[in-house]
N, C-alpha and C positions, 0 to 999 in steps of 0.2 A: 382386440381392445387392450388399449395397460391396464397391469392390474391396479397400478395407482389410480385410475379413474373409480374405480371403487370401494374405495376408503375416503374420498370427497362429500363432505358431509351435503345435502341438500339445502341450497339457498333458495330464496324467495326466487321471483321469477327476473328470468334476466332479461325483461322488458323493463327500457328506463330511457331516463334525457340522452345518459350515459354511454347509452350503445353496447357493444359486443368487445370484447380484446380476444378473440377467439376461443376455442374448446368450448363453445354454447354457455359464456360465461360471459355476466353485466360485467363492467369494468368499476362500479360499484363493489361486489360482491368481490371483485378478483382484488381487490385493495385491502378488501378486509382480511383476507389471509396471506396476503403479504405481508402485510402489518404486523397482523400477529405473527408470522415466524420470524421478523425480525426481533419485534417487540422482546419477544420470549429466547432470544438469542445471546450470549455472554461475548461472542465476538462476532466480528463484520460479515454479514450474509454473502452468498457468495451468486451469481447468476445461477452456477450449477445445479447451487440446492433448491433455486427458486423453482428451477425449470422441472428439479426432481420433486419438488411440491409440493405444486400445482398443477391443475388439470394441465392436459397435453393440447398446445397447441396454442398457449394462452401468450400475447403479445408480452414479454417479460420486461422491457423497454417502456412501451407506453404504460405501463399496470406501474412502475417504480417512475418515472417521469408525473404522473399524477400525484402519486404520495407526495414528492417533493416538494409540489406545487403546494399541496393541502398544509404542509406543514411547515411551509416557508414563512409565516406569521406567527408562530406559536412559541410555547418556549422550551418548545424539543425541537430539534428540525432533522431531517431526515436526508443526511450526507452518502455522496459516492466516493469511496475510496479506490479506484482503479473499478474492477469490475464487481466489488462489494458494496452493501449497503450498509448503514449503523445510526442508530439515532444518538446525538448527543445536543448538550445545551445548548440553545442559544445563545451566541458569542458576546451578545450583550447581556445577558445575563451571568455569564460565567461570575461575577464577581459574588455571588449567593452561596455558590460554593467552596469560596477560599476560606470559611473556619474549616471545612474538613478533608481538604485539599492536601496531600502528604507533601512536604516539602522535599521537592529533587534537589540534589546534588547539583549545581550547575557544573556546566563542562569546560575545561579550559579553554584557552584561547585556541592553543595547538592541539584539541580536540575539535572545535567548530573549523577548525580551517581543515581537519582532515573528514569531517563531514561531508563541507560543500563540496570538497575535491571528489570524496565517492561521489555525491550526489549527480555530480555536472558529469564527472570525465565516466563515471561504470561502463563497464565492464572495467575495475584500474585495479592493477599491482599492488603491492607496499614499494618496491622498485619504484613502482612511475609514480606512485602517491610522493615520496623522497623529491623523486626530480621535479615536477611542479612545483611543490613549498619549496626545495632548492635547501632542504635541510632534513637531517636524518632522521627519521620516524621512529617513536619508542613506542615499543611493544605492548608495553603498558597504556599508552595512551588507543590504542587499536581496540584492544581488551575490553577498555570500557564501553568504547562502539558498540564494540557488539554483548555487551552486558545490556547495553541501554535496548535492545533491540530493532534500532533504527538502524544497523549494518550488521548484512551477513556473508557469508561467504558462498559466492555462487561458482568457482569452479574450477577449473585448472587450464592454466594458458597453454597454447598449443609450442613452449617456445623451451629452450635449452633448462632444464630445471623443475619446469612445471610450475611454475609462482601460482601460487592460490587469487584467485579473482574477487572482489570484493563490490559489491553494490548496496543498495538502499531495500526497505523492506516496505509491508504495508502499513506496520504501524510508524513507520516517519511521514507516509504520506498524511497518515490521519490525525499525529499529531503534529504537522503542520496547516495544519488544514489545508491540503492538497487532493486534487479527487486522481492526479496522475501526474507525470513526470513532469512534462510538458509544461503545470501547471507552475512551472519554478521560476524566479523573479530573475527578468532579460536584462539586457545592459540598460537601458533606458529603467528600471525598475532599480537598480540596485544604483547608481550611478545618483537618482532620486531620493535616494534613501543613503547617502554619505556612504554607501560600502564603498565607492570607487573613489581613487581619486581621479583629480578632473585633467590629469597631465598621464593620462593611459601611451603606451608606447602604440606608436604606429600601428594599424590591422589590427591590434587588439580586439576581442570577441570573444561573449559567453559560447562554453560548447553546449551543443542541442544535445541532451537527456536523450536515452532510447524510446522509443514509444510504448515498448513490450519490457519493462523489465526483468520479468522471468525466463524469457524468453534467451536462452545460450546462443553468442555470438559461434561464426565459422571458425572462430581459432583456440573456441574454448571446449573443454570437456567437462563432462557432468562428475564430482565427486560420488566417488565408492565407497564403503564401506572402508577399506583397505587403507581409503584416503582419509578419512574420519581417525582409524587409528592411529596412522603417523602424524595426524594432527593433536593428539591425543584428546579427540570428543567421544570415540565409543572403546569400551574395554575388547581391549584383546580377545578373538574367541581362544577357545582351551578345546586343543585336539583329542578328543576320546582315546581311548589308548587299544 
């Protein structure tokens, strides 16, 4: 038996309208401490922690597919961010909290173009970032990418050099309100909304996002340690003598 099945506090009986989500748990009863480990969470829950929890056994899927339901009228709603969960405002209500809303930096123009460019093409270069926009990418404007924490660096290309690889994070998904990659606006969506113009060259076409974005392409390698330091993010170790 897990030992975590015995630090589950005792609920009422799990006879209900509601039925069973498995582990001899109402789906009822299994919302409510879903709830609260979100509730009581400072960032996006994660299936992992759900599964590490909650009783074993217990449907993680339908038990967070309920919530969302529950609190899809309310004025907190209960968002998926790839395989996380997070409660925030109602989108119609957001406007209640602009007196204490910190005002961001907006991004330049040649910061939102090298956004969507990670966004769409990730796994992408500063190389291939360049050749897309078809002008020379400043460091500076990268920097703040990844200050904002909507771009990180996920790895090293399999190619003469090793060029660092660059994609999109969870919190772009969440502050776009996106629950996954996928969820990114197509040609028909953008072409609707004045991003395009209406005289596109020939074949033109948005690129399909990866499904998995954490997930390391075959031609890339996972950053080291070693790799951190020449990138200058971790201090040098110091050899004992």
């Amino acid at each position: 038996m897990s030992d975590r099945a015995n630090v589950i506090p005792i609920f009422g009986s799990s006879e209900g309208d509601d039925g069973s989500v498995g582990g001899g748990v109402a789906l009822s009863d299994a919302k409510r401490m879903a709830e609260a480990i979100v509730f009581a969470s400072a960032e996006p829950v994660s299936r992992r922690m759900l599964e590490e929890r909650l009783p074993e056994g217990v449907n993680i899927s339908k038990v967070m597919e309920a919530l969302v339901r529950d609190y899809a009228t309310r004025g907190v709603n209960l968002v998926r961010v790839e395989d996380n969960w997070a409660f925030r405002t109602a989108g119609d209500l957001a406007f209640l909290m602009s007196r204490n809303a910190v005002q961001q930096k907006k991004l330049s123009r040649a910061a939102l173009e090298m956004l969507a460019v990670i966004a769409y093409h990730q796994p992408v270069t500063r190389a291939e970032i360049e050749e897309i926009r078809g002008v020379e990418t400043s460091k500076g404007t990268l920097d703040i990418l990844l200050e904002t924490g909507w771009v990180r660096m996920r790895g090293r290309r399999r190619t003469p050099g090793r060029p660092v690889t660059y994609g999109t994070t969870t919190d772009f998904l969440d502050h776009f309100g996106l629950e996954e990659l996928r969820d990114l606006p197509g040609m028909d969506e953008l072409r609707g909304a004045g991003l395009l113009s209406g005289r596109m060259p020939s074949g033109f076409a948005v690129p399909q996002p990866p499904v998995d974005a954490d997930a390391l392409t075959e031609d890339e390698d996972p950053l080291t340690d070693i790799d951190f330091e020449e990138l200058g993010l971790l201090t040098p170790r110091v050899e004992d003598d």
